[in-house]
Backbone as JSON, one array per atom type, in Angstrom:
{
  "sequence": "XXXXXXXXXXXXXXXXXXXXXXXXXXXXXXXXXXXXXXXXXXXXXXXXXXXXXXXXXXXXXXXXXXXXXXXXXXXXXXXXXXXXXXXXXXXXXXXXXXXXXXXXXXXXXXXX",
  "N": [[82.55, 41.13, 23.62], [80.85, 37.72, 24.52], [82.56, 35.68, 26.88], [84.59, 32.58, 25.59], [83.9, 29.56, 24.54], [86.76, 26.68, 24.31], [87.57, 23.94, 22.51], [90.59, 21.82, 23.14], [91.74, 19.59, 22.68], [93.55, 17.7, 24.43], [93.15, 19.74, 26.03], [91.16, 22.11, 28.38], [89.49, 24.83, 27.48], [88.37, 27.72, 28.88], [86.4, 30.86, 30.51], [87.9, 33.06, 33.09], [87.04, 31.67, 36.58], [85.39, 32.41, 39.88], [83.56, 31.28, 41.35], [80.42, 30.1, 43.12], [80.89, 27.2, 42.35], [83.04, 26.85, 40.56], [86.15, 28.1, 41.18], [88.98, 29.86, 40.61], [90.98, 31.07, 41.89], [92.85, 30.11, 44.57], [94.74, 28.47, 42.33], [95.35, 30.56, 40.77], [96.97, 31.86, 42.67], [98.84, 30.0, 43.21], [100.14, 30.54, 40.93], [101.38, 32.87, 40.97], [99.51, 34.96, 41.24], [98.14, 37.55, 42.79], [96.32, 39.46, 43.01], [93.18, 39.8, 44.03], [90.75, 40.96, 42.66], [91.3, 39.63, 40.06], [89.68, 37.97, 38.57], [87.44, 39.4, 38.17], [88.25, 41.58, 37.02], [89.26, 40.01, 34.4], [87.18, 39.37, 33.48], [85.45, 41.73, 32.83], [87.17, 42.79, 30.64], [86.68, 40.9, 29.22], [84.02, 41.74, 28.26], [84.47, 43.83, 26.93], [86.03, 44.05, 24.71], [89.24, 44.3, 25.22], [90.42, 42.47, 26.04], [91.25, 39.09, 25.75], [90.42, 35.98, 27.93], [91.86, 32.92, 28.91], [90.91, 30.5, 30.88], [93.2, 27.43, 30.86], [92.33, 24.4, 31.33], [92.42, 21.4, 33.26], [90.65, 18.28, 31.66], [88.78, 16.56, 32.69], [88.6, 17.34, 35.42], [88.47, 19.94, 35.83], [90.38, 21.85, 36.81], [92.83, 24.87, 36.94], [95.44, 25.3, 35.09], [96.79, 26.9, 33.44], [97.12, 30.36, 31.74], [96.11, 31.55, 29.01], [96.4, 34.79, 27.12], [94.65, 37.36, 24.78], [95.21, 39.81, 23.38], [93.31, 42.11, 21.33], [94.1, 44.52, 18.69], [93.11, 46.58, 16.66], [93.81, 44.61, 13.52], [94.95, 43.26, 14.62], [96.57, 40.84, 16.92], [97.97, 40.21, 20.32], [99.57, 37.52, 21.53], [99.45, 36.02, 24.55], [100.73, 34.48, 27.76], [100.87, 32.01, 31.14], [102.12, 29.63, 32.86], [101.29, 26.96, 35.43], [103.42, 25.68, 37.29], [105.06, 22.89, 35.7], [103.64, 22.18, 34.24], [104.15, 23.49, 31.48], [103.17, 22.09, 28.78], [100.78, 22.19, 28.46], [100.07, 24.85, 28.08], [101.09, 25.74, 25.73], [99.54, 24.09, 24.45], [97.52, 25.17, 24.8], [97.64, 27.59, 23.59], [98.14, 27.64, 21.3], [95.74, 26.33, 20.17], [94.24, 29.36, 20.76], [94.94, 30.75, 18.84], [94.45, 29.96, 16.28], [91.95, 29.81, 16.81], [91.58, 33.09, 17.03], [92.66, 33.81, 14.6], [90.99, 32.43, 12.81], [88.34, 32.7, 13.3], [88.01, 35.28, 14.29], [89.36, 36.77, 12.59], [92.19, 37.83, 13.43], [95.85, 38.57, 13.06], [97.75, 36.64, 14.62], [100.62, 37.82, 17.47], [103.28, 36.79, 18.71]],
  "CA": [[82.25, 39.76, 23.25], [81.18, 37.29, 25.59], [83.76, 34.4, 26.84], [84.17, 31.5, 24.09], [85.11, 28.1, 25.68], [87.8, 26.24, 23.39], [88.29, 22.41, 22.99], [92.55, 21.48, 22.91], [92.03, 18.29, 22.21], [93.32, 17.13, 25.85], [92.62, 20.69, 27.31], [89.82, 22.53, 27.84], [89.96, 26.49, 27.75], [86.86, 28.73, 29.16], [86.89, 32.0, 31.03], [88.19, 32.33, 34.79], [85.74, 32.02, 37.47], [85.37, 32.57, 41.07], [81.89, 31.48, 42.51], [80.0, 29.1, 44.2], [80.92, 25.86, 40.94], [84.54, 26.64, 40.21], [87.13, 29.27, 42.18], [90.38, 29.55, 40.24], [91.58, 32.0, 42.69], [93.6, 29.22, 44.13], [95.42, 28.2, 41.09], [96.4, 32.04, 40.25], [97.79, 32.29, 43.39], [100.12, 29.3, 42.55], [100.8, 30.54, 38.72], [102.07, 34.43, 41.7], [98.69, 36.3, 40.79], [97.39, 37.42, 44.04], [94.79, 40.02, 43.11], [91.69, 39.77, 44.55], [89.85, 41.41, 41.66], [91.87, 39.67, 38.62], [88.63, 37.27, 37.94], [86.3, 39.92, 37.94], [88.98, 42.49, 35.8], [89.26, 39.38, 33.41], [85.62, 39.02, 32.98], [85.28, 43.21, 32.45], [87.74, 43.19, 29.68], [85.97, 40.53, 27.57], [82.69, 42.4, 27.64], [85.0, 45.33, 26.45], [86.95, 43.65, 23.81], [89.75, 44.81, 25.65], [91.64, 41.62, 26.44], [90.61, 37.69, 25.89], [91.97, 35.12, 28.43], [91.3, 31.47, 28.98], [91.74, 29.26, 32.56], [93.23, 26.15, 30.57], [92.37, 23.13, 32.56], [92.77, 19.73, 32.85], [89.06, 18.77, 31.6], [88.2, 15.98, 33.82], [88.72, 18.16, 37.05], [88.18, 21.87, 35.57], [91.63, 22.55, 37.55], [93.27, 25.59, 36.12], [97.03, 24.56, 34.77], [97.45, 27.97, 32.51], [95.88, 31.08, 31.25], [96.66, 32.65, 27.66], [95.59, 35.62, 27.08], [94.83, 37.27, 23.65], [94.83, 41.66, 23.49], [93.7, 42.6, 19.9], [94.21, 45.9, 18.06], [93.03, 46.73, 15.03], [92.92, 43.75, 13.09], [95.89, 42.04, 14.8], [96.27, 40.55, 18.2], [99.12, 39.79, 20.81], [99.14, 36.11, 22.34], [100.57, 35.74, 26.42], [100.49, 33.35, 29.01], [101.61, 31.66, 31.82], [101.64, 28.45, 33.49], [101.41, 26.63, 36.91], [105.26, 24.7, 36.92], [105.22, 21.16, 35.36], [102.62, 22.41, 32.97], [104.24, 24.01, 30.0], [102.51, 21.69, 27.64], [99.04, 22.75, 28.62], [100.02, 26.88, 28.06], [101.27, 25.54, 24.71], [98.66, 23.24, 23.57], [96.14, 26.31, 24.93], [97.72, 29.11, 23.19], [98.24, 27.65, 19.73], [94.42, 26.58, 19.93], [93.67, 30.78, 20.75], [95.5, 31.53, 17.79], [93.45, 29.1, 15.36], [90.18, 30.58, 16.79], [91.72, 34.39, 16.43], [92.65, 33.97, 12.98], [90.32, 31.5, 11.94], [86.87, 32.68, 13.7], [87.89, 36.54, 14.36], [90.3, 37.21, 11.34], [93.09, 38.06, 13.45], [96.92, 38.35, 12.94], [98.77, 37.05, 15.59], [101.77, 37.8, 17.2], [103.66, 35.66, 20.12]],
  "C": [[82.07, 38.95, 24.53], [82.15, 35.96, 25.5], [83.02, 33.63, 25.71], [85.03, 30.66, 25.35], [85.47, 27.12, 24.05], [87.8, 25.03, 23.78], [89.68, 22.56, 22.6], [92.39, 20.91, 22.85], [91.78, 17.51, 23.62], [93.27, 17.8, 26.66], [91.41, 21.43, 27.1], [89.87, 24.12, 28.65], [88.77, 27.15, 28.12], [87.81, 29.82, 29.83], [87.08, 31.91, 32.61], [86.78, 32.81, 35.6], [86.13, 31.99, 38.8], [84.04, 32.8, 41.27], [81.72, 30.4, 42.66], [80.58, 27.42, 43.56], [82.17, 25.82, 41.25], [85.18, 28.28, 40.9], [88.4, 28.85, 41.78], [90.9, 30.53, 40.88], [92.94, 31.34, 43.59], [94.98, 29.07, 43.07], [96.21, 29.58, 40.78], [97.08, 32.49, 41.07], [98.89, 31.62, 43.41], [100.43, 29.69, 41.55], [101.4, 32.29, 40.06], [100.9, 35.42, 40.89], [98.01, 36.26, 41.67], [96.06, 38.56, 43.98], [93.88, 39.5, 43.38], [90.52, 39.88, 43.45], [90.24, 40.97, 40.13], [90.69, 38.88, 38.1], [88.03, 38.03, 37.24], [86.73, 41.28, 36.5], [88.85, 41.69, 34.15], [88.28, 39.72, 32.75], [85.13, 40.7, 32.39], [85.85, 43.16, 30.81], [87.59, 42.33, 28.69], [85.28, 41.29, 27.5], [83.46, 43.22, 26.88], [85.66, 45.39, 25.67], [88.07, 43.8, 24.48], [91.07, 43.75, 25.72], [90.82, 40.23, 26.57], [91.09, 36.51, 26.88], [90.82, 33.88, 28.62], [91.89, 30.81, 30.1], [91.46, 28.16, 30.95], [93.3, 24.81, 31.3], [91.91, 21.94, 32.31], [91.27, 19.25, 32.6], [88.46, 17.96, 32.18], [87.62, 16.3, 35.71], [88.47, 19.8, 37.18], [89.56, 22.16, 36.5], [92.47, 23.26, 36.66], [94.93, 25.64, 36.43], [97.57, 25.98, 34.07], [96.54, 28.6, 32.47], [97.07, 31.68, 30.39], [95.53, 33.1, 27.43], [95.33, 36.25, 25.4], [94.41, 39.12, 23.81], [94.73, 41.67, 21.81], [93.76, 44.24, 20.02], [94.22, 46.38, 16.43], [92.56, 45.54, 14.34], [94.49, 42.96, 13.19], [96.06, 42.07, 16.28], [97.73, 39.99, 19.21], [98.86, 38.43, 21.64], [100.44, 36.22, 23.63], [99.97, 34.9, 26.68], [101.57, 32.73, 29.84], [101.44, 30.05, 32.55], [101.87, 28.01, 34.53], [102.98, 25.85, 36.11], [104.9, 23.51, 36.79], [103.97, 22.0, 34.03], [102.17, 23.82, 31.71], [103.65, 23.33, 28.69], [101.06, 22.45, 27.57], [99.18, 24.42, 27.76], [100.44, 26.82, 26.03], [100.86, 25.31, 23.65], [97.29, 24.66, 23.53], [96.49, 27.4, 23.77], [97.67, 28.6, 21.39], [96.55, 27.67, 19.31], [93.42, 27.88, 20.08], [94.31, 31.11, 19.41], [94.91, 31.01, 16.89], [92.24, 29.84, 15.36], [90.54, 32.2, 16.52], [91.68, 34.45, 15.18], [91.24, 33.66, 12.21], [88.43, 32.54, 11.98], [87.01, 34.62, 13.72], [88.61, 37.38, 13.36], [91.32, 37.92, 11.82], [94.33, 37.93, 13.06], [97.25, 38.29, 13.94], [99.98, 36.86, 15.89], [101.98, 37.07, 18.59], [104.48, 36.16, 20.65]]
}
């Protein structure tokens, strides 16, 4: 599948990037994710169904505050995430709005 970008209301969820526009490489190194290759792994494992994730960010500034992720299997799905510090609302407000679009748009079950 390719990325889906999500409105939250007051966040705004797409897929992570690293190029010339937006570079959340940054940001994941504050949330302690120092891979080099986690953008480009992300971006692999939508095409591949494999694993869904979302940079949630503040939507005036595209600055990435969280990422929840979404692994299905079968025809039910596991919801993660994590967040930069001070911004447990964001990972909150993001993840309930992945679980609306799983169920709602992909007919998942999920679990938390």
């Amino acid at each position: 599948m390719e990325p889906v970008e999500i409105n939250a209301g007051g966040w705004y969820l797409r897929a992570l990037r690293a190029d010339e526009r937006v570079d959340d490489r940054p940001a994941l190194t504050d949330g302690g994710i120092d891979d080099a290759e986690y953008v480009t792994r992300r971006a692999a494992q939508w095409l591949s169904d494999e694993h869904y994730s979302w940079a949630i960010c503040q939507p005036n500034t595209g600055e990435l505050l969280a990422e929840v992720g979404l692994t299905p299997s079968a025809e039910s799905a596991r919801l993660s995430g994590w967040a930069r510090t001070g911004h447990h609302d964001a990972l909150e407000a993001g993840s309930d709005a992945v679980q609306r679009f799983a169920e709602g748009a992909l007919g998942l079950t999920v679990h938390r």
